[in-house]
C-alpha positions as CSV (number, residue, x, y, z in Angstrom):
1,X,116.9,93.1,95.2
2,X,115.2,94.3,92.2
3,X,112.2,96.3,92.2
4,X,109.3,95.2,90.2
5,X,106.8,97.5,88.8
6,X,103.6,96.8,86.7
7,X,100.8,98.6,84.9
8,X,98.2,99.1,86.9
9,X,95.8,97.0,84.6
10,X,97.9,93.8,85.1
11,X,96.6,93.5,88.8
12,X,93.2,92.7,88.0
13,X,94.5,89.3,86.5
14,X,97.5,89.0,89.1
15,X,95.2,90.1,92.4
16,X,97.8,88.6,94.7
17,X,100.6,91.4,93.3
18,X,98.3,94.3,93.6
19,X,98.7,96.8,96.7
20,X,102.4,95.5,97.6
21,X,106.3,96.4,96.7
22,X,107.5,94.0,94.9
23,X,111.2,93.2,95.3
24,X,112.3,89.8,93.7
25,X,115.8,88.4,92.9
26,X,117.1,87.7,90.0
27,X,119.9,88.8,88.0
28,X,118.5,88.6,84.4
29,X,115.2,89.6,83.3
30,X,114.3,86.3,82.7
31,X,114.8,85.2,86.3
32,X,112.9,88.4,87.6
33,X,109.8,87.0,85.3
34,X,110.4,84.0,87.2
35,X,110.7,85.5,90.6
36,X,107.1,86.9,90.0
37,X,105.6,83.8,88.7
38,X,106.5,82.1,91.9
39,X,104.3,84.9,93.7
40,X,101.3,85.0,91.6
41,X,101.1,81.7,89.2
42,X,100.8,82.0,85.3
43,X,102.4,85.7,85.0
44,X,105.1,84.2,83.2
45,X,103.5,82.7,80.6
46,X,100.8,85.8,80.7
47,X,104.1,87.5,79.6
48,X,106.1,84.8,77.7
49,X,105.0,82.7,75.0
50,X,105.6,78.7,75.0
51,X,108.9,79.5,74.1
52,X,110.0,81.7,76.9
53,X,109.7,84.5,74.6
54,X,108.4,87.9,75.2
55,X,105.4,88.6,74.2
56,X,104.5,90.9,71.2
57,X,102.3,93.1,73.5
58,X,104.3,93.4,76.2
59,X,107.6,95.7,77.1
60,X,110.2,95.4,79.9
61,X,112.2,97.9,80.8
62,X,115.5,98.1,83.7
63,X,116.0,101.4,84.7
64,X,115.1,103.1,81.8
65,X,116.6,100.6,78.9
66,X,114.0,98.8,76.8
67,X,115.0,94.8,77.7
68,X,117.0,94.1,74.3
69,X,116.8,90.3,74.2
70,X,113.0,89.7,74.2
71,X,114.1,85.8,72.7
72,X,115.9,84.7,76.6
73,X,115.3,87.6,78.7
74,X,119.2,87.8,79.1
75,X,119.2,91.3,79.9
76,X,121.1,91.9,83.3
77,X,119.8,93.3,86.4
78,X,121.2,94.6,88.9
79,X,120.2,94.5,92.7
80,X,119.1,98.3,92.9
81,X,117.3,98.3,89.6
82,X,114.0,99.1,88.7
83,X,112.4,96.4,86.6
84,X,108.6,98.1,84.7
85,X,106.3,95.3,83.2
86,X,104.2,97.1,80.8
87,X,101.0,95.8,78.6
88,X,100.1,97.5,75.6
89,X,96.1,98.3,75.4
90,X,94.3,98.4,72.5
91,X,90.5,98.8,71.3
92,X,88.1,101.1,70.8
């Protein structure tokens, strides 16, 4: 199964994923967005605009590819890939 990783920042509004190894299946991106969902409510859409859409802030990487097709989340995944949720920060 895929391994999910996220920015450290994202746990304070996912608790229930912080402190654990995540391991989800899914063979796109869009069904490893899902996979998460399922174990911590409203990530997908804190991700993924009405539209299934990525979201401007955010980037997805597998392995070390930027996900290309931030419209579906079509990008494949394979079982023994690293999947990295990141959030951009801004402010000042």
């Amino acid at each position: 199964m895929p391994r999910v990783e996220l920015t450290s920042h994202l746990y304070q509004f996912f608790p229930a994923l912080a402190g654990r190894a995540l391991a989800v299946e899914g063979r796109t991106v869009a069904e490893v967005v899902r996979a998460v969902d399922a174990l911590a409510p409203g990530f997908g859409f804190y991700v993924c605009d009405e539209a299934g859409r990525l979201r401007q802030h955010v980037l997805i990487y597998v392995g070390e590819e930027r996900v290309r097709d931030r419209a579906t989340l079509g990008d494949p995944v394979r079982p023994d890939d690293r999947v990295l949720i990141v959030q951009a920060l801004s402010g000042g």
